[in-house]
C-alpha positions in Angstrom: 66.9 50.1 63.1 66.7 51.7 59.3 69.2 54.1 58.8 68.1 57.9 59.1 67.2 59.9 55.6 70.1 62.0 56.5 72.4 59.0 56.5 70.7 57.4 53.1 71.3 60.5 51.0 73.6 63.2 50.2 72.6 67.1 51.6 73.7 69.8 49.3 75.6 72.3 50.4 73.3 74.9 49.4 69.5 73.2 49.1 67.2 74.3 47.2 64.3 76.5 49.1 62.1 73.4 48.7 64.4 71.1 50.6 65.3 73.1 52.7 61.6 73.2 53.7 61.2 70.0 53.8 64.0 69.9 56.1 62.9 72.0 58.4 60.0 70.6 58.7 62.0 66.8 59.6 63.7 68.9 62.3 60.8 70.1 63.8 59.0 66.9 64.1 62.6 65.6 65.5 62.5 67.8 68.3 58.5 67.7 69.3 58.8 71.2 67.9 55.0 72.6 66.3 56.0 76.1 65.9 59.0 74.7 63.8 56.6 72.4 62.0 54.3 75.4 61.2 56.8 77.5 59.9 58.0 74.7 57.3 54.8 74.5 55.6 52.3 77.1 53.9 49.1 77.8 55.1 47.5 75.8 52.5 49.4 72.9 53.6 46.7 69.6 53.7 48.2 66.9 56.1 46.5 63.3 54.4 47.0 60.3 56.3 47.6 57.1 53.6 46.5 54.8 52.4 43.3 56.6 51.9 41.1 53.5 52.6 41.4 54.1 56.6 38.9 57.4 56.1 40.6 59.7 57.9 39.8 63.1 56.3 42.9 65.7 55.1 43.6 68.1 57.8 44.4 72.0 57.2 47.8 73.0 58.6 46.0 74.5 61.5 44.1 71.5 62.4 46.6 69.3 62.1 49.5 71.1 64.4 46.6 71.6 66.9 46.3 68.0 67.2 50.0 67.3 66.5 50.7 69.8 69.7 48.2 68.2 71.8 49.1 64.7 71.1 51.5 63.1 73.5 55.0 63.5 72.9 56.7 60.6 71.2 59.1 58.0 73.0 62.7 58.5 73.2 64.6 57.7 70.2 61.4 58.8 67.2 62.7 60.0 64.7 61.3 60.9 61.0 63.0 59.1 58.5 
C-alpha cells in the first residue's frame, strides 16, 4: 500500500491558511464527511475530473458534494493520499 501524504511530507507547525485548507478538505473526505468537505473549499470551487479526455464536465462545489453525499460510502481502509 503507498504511504499516506501525511507520512511522505513534513506538516508545519503553523500552515499556511491555504494548506490548512487543503487539509481540511483530506480530512473530510477521510472521514465520509461532506459538510467538512464543503467548508474547505469556496463557493467557486470547480471539481474537474482528469484526464479531460473521459468528458466528464467540471462540477460546482454544490453539485459535486450533492453527488459526493449521495454516493455510497467508500470501503474500509480509503484514504486520500
Amino acid at each position: 500500500m503507498a504511504p499516506l501524504l501525511y507520512d511522505l511530507v513534513s506538516i508545519p507547525q503553523n500552515p499556511s491558511p491555504e494548506l490548512q485548507a487543503v487539509l481540511s478538505w483530506i480530512d473530510g473526505f477521510n472521514r465520509w464527511d461532506f459538510d467538512h468537505v464543503k467548508a474547505a473549499t469556496t463557493d467557486d470551487c470547480m471539481h474537474h475530473v482528469l484526464p479531460k479526455s473521459l468528458g466528464i464536465a467540471p462540477k460546482t462545489k454544490a453539485e459535486y458534494i450533492a453527488s459526493m453525499a449521495g454516493a455510497t460510502p467508500p470501503l474500509n481502509g480509503f484514504t486520500v493520499r
